[in-house]
C-alpha positions in Angstrom: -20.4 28.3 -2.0 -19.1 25.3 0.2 -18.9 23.1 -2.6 -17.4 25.2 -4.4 -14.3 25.6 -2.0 -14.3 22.3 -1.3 -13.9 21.2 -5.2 -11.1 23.8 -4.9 -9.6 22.4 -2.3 -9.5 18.8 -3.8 -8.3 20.4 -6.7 -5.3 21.8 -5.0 -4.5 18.7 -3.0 -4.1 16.5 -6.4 -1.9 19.0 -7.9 0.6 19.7 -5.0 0.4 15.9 -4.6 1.6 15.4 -8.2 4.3 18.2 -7.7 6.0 16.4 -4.9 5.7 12.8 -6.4 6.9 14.5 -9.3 9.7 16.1 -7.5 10.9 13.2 -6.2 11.0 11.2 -8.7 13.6 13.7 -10.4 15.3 14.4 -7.2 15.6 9.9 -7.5 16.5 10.1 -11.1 19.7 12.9 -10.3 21.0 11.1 -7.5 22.4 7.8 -6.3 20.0 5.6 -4.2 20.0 6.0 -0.4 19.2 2.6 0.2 20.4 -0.5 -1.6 18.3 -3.7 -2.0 21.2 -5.1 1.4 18.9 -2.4 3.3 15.3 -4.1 2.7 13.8 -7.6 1.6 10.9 -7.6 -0.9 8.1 -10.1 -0.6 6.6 -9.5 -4.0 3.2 -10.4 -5.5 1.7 -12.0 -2.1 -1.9 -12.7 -2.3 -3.6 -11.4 0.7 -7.3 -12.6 1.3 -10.0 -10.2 1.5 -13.3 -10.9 3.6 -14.9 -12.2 0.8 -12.2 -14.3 -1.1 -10.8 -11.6 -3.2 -6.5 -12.2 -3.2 -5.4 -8.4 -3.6 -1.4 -8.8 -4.8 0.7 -7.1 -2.6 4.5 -6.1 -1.9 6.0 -5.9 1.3 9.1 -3.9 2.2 11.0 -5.1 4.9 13.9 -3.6 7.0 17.2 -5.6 6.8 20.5 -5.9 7.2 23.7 -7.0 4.8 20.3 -8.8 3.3 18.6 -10.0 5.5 15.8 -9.6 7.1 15.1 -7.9 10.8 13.2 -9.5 13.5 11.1 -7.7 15.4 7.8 -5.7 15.4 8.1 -2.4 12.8 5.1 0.4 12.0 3.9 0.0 8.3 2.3 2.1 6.4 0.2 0.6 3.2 -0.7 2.4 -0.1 -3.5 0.5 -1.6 -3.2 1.5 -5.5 -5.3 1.4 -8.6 -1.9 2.6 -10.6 0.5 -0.5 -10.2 2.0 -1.6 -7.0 5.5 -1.5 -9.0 5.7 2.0 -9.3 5.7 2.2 -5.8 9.5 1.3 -4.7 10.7 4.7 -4.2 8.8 5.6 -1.5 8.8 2.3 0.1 12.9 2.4 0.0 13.0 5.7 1.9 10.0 4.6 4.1 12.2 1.1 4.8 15.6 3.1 5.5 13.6 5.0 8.3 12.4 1.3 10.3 8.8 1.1 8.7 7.8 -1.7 6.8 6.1 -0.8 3.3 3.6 -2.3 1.8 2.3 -1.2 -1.8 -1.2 -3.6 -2.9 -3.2 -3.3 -6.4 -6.9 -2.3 -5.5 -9.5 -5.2 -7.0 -9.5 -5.9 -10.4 -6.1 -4.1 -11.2 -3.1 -5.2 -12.0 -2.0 -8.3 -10.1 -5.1 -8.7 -7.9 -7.9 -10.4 -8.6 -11.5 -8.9 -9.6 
């Protein structure tokens, strides 16, 4: 009977995620961009090293200013993806507009990273 409501549970969760990721990305697609690229500064397809010499390709979203980039410490928040880091730039822009730097990485063996 537990596993049961926990498969149901899981179940729920995936499907109000997908609502609000869909949701947004309508809500995106009807209106103008809050932030424009002057707002944040893309470092894009950096390898990052794992522990045992696997590069994972990775974005990073940076606050900015007219273009340029803040100094300073920030909170981040990562989303480590088997789906394609490049999907990824809506929520980094909104994350980015509220001081957090973004960072969006392909999991191994997807994408841009290595196997």
């Amino acid at each position: 009977m537990i596993r049961r409501q926990l498969t149901t549970l899981l179940a729920l969760s995936v499907i109000l995620a997908s609502l609000a990721a869909w949701q947004g990305d309508v809500l995106h697609a009807q209106r103008a961009p809050e932030v424009s690229s002057a707002d944040y500064v893309i470092a894009k397809n950096v390898m990052v090293p794992m522990r045992d010499g696997v590069h994972l390709a990775t974005d990073i979203y940076f606050p900015a200013k007219d273009g340029v980039r803040l100094e300073g410490k920030f909170p981040a928040i990562l989303e480590r993806t088997p789906y394609n880091k490049d999907f990824s730039r809506p929520w980094a822009e909104h994350f980015v507009s509220f001081g957090y730097v973004a960072i969006a990485q392909d999991t191994r063996g997807r994408y841009g990273s290595e196997g």
